[in-house]
N, C-alpha and C positions, 0 to 999 in steps of 0.2 A: 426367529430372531437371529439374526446373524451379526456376529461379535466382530469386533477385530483385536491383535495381538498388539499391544503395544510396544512400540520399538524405543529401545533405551536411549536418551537424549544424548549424544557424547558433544560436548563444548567443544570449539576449535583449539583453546589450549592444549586439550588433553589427545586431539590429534594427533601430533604427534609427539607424543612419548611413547619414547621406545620399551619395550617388553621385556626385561630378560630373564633369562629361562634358567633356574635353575642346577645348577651341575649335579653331577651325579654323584660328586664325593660327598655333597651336602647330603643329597637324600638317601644312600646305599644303609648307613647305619641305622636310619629311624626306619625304614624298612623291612632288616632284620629284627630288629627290635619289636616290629609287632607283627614280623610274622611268626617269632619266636611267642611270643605271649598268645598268639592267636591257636597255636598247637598246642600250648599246656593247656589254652581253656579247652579246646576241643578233645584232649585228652581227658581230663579230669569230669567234663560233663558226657560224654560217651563211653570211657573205659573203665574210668576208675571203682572199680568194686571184682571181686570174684577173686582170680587169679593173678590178674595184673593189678591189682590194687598196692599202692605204695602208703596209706596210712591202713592201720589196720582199726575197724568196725563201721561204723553206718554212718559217720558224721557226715564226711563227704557228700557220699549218697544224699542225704533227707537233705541238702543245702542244693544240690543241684535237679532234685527229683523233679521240680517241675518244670525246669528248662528242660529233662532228657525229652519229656513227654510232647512239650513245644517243639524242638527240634526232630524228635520222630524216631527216636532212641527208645530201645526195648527196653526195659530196667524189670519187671518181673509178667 
């Protein structure tokens, strides 16, 4: 059985509207922004416990234990 892909209808009004693209001043901040949150998370579910550990006891750990595991992080 052979399918076919259906192609998106575009109406002749919406031909032509123009596109415009975003600036970069708009988007630079929300970019750090989650590339900074993307680092703490990846911090705190790969690092956080031992030596480098910035709360001290297990709590941490037992909240993120089963994401280290998913993600492919040694934890013991």
């Amino acid at each position: 059985m052979a399918q076919s892909i259906a192609h998106p209808v575009i109406s002749p009004a919406d031909a032509g509207t123009p596109v415009t693209p975003l600036p970069l001043r708009a988007v630079l901040p929300w970019a750090v922004f989650v590339g900074t949150l993307m680092l703490v998370l990846l911090y705190f579910v790969g690092a956080e416990q031992g030596a480098t550990s910035v709360f001290s006891g297990a709590g941490v750990h037992e909240w993120v234990h089963d994401g280290r595991h998913l993600l492919g992080f040694p934890c013991h």
